[in-house]
Backbone as CSV, one residue per row, in Angstrom:
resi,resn,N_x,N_y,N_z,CA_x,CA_y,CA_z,C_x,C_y,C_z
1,UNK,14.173,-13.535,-23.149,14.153,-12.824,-21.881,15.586,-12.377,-21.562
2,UNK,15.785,-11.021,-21.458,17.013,-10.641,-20.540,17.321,-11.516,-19.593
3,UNK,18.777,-11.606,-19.955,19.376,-12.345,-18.192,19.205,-11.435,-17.267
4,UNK,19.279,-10.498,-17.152,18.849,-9.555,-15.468,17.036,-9.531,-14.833
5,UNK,16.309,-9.610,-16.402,14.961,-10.271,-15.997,14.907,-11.793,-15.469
6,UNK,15.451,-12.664,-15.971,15.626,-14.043,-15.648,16.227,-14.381,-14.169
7,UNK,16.833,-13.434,-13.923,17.574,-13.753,-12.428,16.676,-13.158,-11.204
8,UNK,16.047,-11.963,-11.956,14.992,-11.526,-10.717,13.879,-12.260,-10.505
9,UNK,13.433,-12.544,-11.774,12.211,-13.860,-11.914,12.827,-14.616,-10.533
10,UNK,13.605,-15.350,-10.586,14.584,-16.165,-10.145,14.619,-16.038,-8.508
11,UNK,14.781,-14.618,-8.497,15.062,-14.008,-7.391,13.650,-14.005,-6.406
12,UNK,12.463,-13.216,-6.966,11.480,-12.752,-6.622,10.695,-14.612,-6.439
13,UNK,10.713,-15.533,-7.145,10.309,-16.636,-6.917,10.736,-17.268,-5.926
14,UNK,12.263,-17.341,-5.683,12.559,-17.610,-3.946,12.268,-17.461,-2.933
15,UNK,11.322,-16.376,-3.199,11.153,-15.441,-1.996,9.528,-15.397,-1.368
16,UNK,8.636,-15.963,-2.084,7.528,-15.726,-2.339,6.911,-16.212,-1.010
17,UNK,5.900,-15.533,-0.296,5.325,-16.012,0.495,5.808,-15.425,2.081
18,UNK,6.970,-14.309,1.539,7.930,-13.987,2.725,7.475,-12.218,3.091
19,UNK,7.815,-12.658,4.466,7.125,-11.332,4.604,8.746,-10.075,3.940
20,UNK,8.237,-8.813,3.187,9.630,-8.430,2.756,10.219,-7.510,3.691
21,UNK,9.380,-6.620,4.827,9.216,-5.652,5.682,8.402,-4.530,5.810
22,UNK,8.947,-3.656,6.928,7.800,-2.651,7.597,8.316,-1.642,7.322
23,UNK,7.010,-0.736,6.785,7.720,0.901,6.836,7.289,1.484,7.901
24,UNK,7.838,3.186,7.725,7.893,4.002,8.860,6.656,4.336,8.623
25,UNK,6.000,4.810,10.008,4.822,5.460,10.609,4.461,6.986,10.001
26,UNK,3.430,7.194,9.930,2.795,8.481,8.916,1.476,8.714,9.501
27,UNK,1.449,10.135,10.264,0.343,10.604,10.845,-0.741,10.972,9.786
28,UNK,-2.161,10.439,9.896,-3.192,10.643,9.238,-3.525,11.919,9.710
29,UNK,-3.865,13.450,9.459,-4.069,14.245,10.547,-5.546,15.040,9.958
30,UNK,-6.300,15.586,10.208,-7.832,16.308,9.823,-7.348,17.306,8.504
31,UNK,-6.067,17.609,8.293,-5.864,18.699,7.084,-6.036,17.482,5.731
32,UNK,-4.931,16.247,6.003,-5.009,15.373,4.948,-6.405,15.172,4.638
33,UNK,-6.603,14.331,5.812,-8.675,13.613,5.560,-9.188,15.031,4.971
34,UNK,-9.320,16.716,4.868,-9.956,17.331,4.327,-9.055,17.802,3.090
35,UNK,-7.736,17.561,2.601,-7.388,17.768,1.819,-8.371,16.434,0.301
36,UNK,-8.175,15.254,0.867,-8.553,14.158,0.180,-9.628,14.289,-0.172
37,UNK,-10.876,14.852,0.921,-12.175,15.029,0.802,-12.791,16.394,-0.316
38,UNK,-11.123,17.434,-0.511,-11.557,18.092,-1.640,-11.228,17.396,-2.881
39,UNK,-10.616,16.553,-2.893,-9.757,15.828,-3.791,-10.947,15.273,-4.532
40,UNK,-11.162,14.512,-3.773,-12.155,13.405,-4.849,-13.811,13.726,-4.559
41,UNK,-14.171,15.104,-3.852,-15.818,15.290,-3.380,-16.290,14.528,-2.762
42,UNK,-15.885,13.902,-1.806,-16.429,13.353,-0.904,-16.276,13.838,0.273
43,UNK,-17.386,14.688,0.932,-17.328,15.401,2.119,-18.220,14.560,2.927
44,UNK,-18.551,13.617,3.598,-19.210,12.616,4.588,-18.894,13.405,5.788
45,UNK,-19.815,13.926,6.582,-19.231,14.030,7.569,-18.664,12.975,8.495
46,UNK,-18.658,11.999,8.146,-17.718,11.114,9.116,-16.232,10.984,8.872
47,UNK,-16.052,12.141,7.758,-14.376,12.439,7.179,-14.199,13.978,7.719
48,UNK,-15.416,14.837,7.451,-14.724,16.233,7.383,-15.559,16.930,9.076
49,UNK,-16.086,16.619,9.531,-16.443,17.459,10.685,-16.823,16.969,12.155
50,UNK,-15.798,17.318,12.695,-15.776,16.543,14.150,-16.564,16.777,15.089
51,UNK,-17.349,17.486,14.813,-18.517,18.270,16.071,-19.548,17.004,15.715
52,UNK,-19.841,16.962,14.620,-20.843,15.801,14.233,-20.673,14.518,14.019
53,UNK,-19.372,14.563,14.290,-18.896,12.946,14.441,-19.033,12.462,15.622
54,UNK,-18.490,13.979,16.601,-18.585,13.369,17.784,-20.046,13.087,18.636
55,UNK,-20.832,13.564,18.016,-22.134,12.670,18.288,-23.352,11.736,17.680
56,UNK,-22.523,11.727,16.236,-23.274,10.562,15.602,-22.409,9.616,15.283
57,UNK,-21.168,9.819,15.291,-20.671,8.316,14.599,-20.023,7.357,16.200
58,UNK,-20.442,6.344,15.663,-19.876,4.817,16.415,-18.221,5.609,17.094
59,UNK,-17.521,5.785,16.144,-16.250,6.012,16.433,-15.822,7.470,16.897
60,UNK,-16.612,8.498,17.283,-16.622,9.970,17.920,-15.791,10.464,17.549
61,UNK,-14.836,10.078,16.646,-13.691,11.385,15.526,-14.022,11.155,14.620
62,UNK,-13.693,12.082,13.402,-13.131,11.119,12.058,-12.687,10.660,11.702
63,UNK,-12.973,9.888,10.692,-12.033,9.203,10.139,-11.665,9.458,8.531
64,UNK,-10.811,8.439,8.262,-9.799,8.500,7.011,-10.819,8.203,6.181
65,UNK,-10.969,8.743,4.729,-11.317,7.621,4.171,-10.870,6.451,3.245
66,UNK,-11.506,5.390,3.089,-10.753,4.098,3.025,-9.788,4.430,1.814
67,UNK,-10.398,5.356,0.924,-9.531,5.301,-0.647,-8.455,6.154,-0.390
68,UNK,-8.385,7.240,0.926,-6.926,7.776,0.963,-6.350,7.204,1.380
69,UNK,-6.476,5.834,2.455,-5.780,5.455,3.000,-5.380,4.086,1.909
70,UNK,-6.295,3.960,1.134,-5.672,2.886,-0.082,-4.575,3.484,-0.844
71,UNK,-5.109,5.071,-0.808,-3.667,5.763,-1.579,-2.218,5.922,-1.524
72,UNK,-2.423,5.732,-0.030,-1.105,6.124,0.866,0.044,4.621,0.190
73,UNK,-0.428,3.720,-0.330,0.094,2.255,-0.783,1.493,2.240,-0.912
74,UNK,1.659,3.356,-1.917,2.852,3.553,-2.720,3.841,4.201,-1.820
75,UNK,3.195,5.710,-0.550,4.182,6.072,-0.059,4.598,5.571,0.956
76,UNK,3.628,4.683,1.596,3.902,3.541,2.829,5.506,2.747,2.804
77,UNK,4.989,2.478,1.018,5.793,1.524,0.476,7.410,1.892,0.317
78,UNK,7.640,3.187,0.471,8.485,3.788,-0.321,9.704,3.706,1.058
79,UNK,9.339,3.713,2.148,9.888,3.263,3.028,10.553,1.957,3.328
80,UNK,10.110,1.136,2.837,10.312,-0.663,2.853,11.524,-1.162,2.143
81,UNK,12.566,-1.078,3.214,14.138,-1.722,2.041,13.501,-2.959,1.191
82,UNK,13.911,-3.135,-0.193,13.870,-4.554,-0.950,14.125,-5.464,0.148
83,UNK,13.593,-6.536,0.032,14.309,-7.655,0.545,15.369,-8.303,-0.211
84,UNK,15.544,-8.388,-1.356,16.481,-8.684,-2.114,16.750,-7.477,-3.221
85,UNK,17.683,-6.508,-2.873,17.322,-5.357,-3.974,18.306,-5.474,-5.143
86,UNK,19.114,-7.163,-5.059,19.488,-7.351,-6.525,18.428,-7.631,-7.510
87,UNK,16.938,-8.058,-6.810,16.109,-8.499,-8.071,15.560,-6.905,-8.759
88,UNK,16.458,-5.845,-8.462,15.891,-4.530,-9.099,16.900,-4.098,-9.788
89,UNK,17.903,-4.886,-9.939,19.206,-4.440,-11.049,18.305,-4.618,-12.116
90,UNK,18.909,-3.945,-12.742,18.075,-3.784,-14.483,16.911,-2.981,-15.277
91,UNK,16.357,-3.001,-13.897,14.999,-1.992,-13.565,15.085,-0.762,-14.371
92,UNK,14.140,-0.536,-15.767,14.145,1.130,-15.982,12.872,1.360,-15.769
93,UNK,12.064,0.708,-15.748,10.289,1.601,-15.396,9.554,0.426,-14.379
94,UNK,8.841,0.956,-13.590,8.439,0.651,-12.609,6.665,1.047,-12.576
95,UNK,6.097,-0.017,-12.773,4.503,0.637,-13.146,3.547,-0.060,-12.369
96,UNK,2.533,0.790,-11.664,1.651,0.655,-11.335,0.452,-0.166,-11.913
97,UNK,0.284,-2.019,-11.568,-0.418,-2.244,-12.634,-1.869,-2.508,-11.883
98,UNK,-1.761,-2.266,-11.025,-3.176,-2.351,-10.121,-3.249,-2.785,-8.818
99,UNK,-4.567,-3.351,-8.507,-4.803,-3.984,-7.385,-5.946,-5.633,-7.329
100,UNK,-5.974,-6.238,-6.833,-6.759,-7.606,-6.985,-7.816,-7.452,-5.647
101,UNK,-7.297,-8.095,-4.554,-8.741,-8.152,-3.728,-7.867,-6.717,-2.906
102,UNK,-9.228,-5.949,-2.172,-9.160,-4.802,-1.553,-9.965,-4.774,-0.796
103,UNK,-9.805,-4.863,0.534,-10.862,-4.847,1.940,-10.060,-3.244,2.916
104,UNK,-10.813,-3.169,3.688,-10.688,-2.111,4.926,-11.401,-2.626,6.533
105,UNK,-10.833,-3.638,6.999,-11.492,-4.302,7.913,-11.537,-3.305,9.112
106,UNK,-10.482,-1.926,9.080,-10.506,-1.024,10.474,-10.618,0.519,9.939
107,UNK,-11.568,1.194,10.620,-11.122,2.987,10.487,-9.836,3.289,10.550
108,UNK,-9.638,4.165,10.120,-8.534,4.980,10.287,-9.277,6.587,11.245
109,UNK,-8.718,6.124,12.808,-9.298,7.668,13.495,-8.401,8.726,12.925
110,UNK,-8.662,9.802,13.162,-8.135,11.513,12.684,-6.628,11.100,13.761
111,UNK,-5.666,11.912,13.654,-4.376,11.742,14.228,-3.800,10.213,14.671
112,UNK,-4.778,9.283,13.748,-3.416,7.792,14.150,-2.250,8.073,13.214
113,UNK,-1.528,6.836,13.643,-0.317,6.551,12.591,-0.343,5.733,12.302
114,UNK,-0.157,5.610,10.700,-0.456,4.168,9.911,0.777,4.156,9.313
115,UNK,1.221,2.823,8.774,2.423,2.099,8.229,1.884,1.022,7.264
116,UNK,3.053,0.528,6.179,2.580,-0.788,5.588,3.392,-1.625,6.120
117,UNK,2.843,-2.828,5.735,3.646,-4.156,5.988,3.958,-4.473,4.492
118,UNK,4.841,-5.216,3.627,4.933,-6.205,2.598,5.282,-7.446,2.852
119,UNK,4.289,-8.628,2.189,4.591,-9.510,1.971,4.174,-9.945,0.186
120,UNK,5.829,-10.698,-0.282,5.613,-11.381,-1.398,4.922,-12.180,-1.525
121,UNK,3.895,-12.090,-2.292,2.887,-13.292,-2.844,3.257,-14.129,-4.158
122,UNK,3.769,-13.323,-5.313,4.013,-14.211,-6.286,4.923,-13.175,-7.351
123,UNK,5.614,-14.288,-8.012,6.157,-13.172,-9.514,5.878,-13.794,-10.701
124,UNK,5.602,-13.360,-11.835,6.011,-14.068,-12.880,5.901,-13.274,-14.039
125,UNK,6.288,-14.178,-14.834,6.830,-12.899,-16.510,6.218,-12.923,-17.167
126,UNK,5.729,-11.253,-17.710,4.525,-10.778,-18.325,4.594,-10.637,-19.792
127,UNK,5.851,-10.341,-20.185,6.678,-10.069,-21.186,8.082,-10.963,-21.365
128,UNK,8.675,-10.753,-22.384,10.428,-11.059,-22.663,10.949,-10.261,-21.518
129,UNK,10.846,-9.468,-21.123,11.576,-8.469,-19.719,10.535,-7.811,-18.738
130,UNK,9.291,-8.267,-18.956,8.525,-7.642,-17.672,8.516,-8.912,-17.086
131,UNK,8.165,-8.271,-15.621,8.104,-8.844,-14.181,6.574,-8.104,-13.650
132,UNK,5.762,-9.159,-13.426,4.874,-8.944,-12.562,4.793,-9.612,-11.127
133,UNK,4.935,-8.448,-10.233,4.788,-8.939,-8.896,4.035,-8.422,-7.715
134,UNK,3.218,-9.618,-7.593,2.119,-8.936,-6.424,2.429,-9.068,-5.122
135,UNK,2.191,-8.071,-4.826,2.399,-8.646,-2.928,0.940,-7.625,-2.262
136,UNK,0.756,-8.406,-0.825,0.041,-7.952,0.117,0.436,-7.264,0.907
137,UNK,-0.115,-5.972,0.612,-0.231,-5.140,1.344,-0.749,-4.947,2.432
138,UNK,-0.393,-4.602,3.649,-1.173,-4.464,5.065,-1.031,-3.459,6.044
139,UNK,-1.906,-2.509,5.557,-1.800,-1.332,6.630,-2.260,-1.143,7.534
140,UNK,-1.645,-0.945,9.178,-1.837,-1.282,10.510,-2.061,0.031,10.873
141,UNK,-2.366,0.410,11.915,-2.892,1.404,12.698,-2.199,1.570,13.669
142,UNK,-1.098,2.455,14.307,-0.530,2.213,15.702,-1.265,1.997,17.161
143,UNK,-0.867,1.153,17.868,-2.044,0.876,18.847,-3.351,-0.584,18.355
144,UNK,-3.259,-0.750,17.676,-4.217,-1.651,17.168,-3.667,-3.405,15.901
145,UNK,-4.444,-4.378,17.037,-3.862,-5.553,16.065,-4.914,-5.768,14.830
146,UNK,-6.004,-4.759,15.019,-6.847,-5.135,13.478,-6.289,-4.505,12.367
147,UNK,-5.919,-4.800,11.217,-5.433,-3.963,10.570,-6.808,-2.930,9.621
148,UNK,-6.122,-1.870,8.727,-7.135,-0.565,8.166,-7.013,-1.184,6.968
149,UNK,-5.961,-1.751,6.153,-6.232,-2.025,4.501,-5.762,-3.037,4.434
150,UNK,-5.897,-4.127,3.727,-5.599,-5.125,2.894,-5.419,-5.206,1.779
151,UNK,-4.167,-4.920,1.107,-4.962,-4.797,-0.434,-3.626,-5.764,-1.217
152,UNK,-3.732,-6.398,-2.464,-3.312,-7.114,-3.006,-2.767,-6.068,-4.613
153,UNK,-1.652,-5.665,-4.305,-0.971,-4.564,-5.117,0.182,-5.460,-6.312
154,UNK,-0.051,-5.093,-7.082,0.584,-5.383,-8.543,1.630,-4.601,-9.454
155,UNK,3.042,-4.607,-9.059,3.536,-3.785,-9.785,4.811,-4.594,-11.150
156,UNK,4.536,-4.201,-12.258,5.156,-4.592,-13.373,6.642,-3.932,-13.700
157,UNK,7.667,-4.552,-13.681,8.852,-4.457,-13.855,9.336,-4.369,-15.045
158,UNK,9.985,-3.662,-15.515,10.141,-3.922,-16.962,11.783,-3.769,-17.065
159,UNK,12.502,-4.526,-17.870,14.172,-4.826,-17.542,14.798,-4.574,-18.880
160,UNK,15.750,-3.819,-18.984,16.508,-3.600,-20.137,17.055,-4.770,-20.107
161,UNK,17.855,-4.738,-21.676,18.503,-5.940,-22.235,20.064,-6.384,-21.010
C-alpha cells in the first residue's frame, strides 16, 4: 500500500461516524423536473403537469422525481469542504462505486431548495491504493425537518505511489 493511501485510510478511519458538512442550497424548479422527465421517460403527471396535480395529487404541485433528486448526490456534494482534505493528497481518480440502502422518506415540491448533508460512515482498502468510502447522504428540503433522500453513497479512491 502507498504511504499517502495508508495515511488517508488512517485519516478517513478517525473520522468515521462524523458528520463531514452541509452544502449550498439548489432550487428544484418545473424546467429541471421536465428536463429529467425527458431524460429518463418518465412523464407521471405528478412530475410534469400542474393543472392535474393540482387536483389530484395529495401534495397540489409537483414534484421531483425521487431518481433526479438521487441524482443531484454528486452535485449537492460538490459543495461540501473535505473535512479533512489531507486524506485527498494523492488522489488521481475518483469513482463512483455506487450506492447501498436508498429511501425517499419526503417529496420534493416544484420550486423547493434542496441541499446535502455528509456524514462519514466507514473507510477501508479495496486495493494496495484504493480507498473505499461510504458515507450518508441526506438530502433536506428547505423549510422541512423530514428529509427527501437518504442514500448510502460509495466512492473509491484510488492513490498513486
Amino acid at each position: 500500500m502507498s504511504e499517502k493511501a495508508a495515511k488517508a485510510l488512517e485519516i478517513y478511519q478517525s473520522i468515521e461516524g462524523q458528520e463531514e458538512g452541509v452544502g449550498e442550497w439548489l432550487v428544484v424548479d418545473q424546467d429541471r423536473i421536465n428536463l429529467f422527465a425527458d431524460a429518463t421517460l418518465d412523464h407521471q403527471f405528478i412530475h410534469i403537469d400542474p393543472e392535474k396535480s393540482a387536483e389530484l395529487s395529495p401534495y397540489k404541485v409537483t414534484i421531483a422525481h425521487g431518481f433526479l433528486t438521487l441524482s443531484l448526490i454528486v452535485h449537492l456534494g460538490g459543495s461540501i469542504a473535505p473535512l479533512r482534505p489531507e486524506a485527498l493528497e494523492g488522489v488521481f481518480m475518483g469513482v463512483n462505486y455506487g450506492l447501498d440502502k436508498v429511501r425517499f422518506p419526503a417529496p420534493v415540491p416544484v420550486n423547493s431548495k434542496v441541499r446535502a448533508r455528509h456524514t462519514l460512515m466507514s473507510a477501508e482498502l479495496k486495493g494496495a491504493n484504493t480507498i473505499q468510502v461510504k458515507r450518508q447522504v441526506t438530502i433536506e428540503v428547505e423549510g422541512s425537518d423530514k428529509p427527501v433522500c437518504v442514500a448510502e453513497s460509495l466512492i473509491r479512491y484510488m492513490y498513486g505511489d
